[in-house]
C-alpha positions as YAML, in Angstrom:
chain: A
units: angstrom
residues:
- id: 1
  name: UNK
  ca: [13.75, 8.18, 42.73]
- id: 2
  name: UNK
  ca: [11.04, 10.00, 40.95]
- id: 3
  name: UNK
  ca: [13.57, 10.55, 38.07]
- id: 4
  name: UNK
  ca: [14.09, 6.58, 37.65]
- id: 5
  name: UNK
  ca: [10.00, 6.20, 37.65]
- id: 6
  name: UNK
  ca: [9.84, 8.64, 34.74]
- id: 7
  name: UNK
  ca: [12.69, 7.03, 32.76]
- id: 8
  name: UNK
  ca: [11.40, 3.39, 33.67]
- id: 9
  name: UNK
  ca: [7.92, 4.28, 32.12]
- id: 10
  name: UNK
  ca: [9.52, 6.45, 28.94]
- id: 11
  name: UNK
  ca: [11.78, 3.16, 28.21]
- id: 12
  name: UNK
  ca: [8.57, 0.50, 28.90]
- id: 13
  name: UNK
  ca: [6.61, 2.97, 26.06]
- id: 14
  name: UNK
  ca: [9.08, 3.60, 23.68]
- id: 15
  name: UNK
  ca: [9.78, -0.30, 23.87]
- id: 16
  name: UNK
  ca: [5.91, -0.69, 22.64]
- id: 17
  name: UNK
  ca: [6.44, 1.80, 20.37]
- id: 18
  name: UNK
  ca: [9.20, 0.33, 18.91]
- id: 19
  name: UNK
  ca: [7.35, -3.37, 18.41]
- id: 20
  name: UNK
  ca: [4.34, -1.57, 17.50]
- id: 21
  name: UNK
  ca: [6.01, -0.06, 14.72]
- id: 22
  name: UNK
  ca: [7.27, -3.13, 11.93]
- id: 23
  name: UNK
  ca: [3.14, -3.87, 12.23]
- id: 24
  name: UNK
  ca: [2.13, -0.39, 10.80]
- id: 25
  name: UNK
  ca: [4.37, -0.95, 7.96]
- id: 26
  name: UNK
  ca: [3.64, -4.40, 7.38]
- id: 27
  name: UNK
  ca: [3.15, -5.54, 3.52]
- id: 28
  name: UNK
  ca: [-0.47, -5.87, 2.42]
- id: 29
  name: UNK
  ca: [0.55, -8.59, -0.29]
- id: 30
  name: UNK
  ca: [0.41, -6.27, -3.17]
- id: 31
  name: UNK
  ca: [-2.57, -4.58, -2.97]
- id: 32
  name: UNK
  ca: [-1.50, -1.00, -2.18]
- id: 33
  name: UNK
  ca: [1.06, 0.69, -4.51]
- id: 34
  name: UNK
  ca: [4.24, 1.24, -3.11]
- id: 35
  name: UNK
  ca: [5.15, 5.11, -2.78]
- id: 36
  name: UNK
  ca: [7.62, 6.82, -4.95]
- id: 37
  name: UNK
  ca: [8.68, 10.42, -5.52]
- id: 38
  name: UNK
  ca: [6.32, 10.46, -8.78]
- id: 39
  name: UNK
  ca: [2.61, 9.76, -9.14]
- id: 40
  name: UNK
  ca: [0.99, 7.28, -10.98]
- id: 41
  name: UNK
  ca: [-1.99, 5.03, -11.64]
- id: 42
  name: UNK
  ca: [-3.70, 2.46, -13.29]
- id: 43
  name: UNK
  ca: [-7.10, 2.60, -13.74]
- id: 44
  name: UNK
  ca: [-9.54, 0.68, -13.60]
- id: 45
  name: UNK
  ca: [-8.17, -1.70, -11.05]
- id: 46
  name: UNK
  ca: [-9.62, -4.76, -12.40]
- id: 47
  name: UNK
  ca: [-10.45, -4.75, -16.10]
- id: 48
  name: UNK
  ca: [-11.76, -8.14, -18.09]
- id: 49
  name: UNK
  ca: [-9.20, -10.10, -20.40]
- id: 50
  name: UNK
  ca: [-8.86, -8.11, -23.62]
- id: 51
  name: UNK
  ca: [-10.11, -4.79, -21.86]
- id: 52
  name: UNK
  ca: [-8.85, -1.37, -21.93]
- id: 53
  name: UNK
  ca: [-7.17, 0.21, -18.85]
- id: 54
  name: UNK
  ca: [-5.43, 3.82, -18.61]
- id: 55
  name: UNK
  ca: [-2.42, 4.44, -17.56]
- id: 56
  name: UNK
  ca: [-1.17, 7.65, -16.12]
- id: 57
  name: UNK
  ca: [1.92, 9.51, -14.68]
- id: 58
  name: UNK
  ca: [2.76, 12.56, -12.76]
- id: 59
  name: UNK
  ca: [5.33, 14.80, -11.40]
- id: 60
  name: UNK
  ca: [7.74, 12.83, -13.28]
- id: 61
  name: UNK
  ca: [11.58, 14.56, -13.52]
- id: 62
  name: UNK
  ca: [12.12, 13.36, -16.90]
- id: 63
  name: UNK
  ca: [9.47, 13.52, -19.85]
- id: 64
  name: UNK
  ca: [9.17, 9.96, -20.25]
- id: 65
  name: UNK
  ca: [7.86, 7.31, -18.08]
- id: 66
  name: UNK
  ca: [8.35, 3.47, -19.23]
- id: 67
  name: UNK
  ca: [5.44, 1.18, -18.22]
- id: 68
  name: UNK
  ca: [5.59, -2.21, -18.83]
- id: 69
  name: UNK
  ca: [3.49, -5.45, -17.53]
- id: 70
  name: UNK
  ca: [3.05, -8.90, -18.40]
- id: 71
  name: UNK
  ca: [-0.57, -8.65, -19.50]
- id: 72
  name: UNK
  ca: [-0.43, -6.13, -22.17]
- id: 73
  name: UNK
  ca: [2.87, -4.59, -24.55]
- id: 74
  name: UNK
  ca: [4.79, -1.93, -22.45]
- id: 75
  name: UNK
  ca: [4.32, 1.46, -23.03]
- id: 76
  name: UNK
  ca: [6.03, 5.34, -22.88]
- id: 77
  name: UNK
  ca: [4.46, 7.69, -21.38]
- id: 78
  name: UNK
  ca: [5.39, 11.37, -22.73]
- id: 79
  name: UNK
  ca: [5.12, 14.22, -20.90]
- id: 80
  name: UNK
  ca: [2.43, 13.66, -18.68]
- id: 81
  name: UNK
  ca: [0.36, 12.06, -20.94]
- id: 82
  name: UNK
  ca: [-1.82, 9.40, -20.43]
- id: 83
  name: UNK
  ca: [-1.85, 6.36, -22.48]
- id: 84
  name: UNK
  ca: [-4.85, 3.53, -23.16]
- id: 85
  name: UNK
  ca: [-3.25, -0.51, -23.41]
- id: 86
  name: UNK
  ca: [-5.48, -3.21, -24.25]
- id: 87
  name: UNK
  ca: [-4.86, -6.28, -21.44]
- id: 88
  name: UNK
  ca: [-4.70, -9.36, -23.55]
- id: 89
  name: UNK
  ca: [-6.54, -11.59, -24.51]
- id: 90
  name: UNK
  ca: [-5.58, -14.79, -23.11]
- id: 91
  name: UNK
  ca: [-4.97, -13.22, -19.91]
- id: 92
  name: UNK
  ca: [-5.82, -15.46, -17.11]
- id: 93
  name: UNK
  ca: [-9.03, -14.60, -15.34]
- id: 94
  name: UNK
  ca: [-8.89, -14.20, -12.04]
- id: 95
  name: UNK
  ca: [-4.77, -13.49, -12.17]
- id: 96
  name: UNK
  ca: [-3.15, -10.12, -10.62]
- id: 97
  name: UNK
  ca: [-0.24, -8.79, -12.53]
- id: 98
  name: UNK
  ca: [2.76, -6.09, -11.55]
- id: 99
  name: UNK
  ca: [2.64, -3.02, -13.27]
- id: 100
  name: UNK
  ca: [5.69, -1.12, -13.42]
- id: 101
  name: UNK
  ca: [5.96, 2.63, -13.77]
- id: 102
  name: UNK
  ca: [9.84, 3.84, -14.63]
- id: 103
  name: UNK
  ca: [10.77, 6.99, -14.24]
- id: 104
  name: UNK
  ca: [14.54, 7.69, -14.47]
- id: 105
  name: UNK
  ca: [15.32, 4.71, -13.06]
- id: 106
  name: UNK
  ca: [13.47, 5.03, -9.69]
- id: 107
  name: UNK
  ca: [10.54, 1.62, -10.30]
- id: 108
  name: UNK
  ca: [6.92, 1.91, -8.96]
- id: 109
  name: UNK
  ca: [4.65, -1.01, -9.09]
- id: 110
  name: UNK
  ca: [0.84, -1.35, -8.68]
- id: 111
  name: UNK
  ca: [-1.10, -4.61, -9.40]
- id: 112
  name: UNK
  ca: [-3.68, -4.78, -11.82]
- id: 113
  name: UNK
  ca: [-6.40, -7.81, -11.73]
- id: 114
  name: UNK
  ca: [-7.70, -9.50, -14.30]
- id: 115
  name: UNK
  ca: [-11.88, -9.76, -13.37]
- id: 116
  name: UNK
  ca: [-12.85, -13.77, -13.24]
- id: 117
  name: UNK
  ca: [-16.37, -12.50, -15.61]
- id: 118
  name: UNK
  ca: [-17.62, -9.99, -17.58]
- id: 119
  name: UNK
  ca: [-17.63, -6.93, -15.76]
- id: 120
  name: UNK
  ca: [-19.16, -3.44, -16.52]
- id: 121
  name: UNK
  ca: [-21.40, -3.95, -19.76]
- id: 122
  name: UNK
  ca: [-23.74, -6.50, -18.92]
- id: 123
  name: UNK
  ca: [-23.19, -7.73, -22.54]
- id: 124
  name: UNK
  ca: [-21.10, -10.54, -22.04]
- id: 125
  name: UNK
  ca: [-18.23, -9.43, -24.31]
- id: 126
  name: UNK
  ca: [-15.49, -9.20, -21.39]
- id: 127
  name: UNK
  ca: [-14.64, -5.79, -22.68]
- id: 128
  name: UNK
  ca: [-16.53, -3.53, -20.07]
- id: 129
  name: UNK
  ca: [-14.27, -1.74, -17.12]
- id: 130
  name: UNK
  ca: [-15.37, -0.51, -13.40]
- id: 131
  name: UNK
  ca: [-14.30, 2.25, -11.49]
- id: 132
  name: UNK
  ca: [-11.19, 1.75, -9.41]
- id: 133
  name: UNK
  ca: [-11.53, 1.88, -5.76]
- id: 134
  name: UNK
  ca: [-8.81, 4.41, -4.37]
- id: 135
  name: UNK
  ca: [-6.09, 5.67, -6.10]
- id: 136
  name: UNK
  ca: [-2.12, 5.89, -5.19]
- id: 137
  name: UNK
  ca: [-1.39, 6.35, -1.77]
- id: 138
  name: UNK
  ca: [0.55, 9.91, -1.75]
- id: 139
  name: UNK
  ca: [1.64, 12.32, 1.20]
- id: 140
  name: UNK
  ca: [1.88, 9.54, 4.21]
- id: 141
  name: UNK
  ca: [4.61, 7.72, 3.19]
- id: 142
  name: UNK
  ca: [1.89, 4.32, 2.43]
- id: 143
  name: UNK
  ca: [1.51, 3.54, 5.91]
- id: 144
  name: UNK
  ca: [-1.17, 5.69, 7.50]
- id: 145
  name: UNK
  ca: [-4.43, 4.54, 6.15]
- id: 146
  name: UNK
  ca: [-4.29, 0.84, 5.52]
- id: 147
  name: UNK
  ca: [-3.69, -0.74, 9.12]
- id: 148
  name: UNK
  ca: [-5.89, -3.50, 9.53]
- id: 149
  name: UNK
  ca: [-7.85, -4.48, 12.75]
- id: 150
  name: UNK
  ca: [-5.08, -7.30, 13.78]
- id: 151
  name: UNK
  ca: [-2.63, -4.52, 13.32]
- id: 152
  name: UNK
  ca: [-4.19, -2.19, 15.27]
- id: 153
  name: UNK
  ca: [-5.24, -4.63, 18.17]
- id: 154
  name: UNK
  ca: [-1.65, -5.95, 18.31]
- id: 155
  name: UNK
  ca: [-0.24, -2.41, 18.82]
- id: 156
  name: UNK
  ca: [-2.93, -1.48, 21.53]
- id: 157
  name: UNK
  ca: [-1.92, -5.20, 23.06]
- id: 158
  name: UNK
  ca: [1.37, -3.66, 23.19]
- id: 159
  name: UNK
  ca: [0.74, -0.21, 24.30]
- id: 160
  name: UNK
  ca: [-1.73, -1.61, 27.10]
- id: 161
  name: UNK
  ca: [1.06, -4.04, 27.97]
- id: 162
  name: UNK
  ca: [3.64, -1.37, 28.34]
- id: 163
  name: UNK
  ca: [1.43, 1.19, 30.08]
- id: 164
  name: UNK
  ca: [0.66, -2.02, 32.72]
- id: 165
  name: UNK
  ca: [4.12, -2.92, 33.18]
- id: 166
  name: UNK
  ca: [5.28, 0.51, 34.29]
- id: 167
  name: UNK
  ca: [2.05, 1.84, 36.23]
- id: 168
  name: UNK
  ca: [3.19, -2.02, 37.98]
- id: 169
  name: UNK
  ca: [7.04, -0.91, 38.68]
- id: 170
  name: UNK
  ca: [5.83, 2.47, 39.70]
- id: 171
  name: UNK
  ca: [3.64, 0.95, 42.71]
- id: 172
  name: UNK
  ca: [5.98, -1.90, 43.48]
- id: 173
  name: UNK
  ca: [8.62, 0.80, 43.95]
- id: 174
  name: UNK
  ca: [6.52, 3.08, 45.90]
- id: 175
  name: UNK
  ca: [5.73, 0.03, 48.67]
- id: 176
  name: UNK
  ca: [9.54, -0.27, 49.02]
- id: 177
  name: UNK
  ca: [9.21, -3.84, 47.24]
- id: 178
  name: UNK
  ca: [12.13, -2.79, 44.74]
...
């Protein structure tokens, strides 16, 4: 009897687990890079129409890594090297655009924004940068650091629920109620 207790409560929790699970992965809407074999980053984040940004690319297989967007001309990256791309001009404030890092056919993407003012200078020219924010997720697999708190309260709901439900079996079966 003890036996089916154990194996009532294991199933109940990896149930919860299992629903928990599609929320820890769950798509941010483009904000975080996805995660590839290679490094790579764009940086800054959010640079002013006809600004500079850097682009960069490591642990690459192959010496050269194709970048290409549609705010500024694509780019090869060679060897490791960096590379500086001017966004253009007309590029509509405010806008977020795909940037796509190819290395031997395996595609990463990251999304650079186009700031809605002059940012950086103080001048007014549109030309100044900031400092990104954080970098390419690496090491995690993407989905360890960027649960938000409806994520996480949905998978304690869960877990709670689960928990409830067989501490609740284990009694009813102990009264003889089964």
């Amino acid at each position: 009897m003890l036996s089916l207790r154990v194996a009532s409560v294991a199933l109940l929790s990896t149930a919860a687990f299992a629903l928990a699970a599609p929320m820890a992965s769950a798509d941010d809407g483009g904000t975080t890079p996805n995660v590839t074999s290679f490094g790579f980053t764009v940086s800054p984040a959010t640079v002013a129409p006809g600004g500079t940004v850097t682009l960069n690319a490591t642990e690459c297989q192959e010496p050269l890594v194709k970048v290409s967007s549609g705010v500024f001309d694509a780019v090869e990256l060679n060897e490791g090297k960096s590379a500086t791309v001017t966004v253009d001009a007309d590029a509509k404030p405010g806008a977020r655009y795909e940037v796509t890092f190819d290395c031997k056919g395996e595609k990463g993407t990251t999304t650079l924004t186009v700031a809605s003012h002059s940012i950086g200078t103080g001048t007014g020219t549109g030309t100044g940068t900031t400092t990104p924010s954080k970098g390419v997720k690496a090491g995690l697999g993407g989905g360890a650091g960027g649960l938000n708190g409806t994520e996480i309260a949905a998978g304690s709901v869960l877990l709670a629920g689960a928990l409830g439900g067989g501490v609740f079996l284990m009694r009813r079966r102990a009264d003889g109620n089964a």
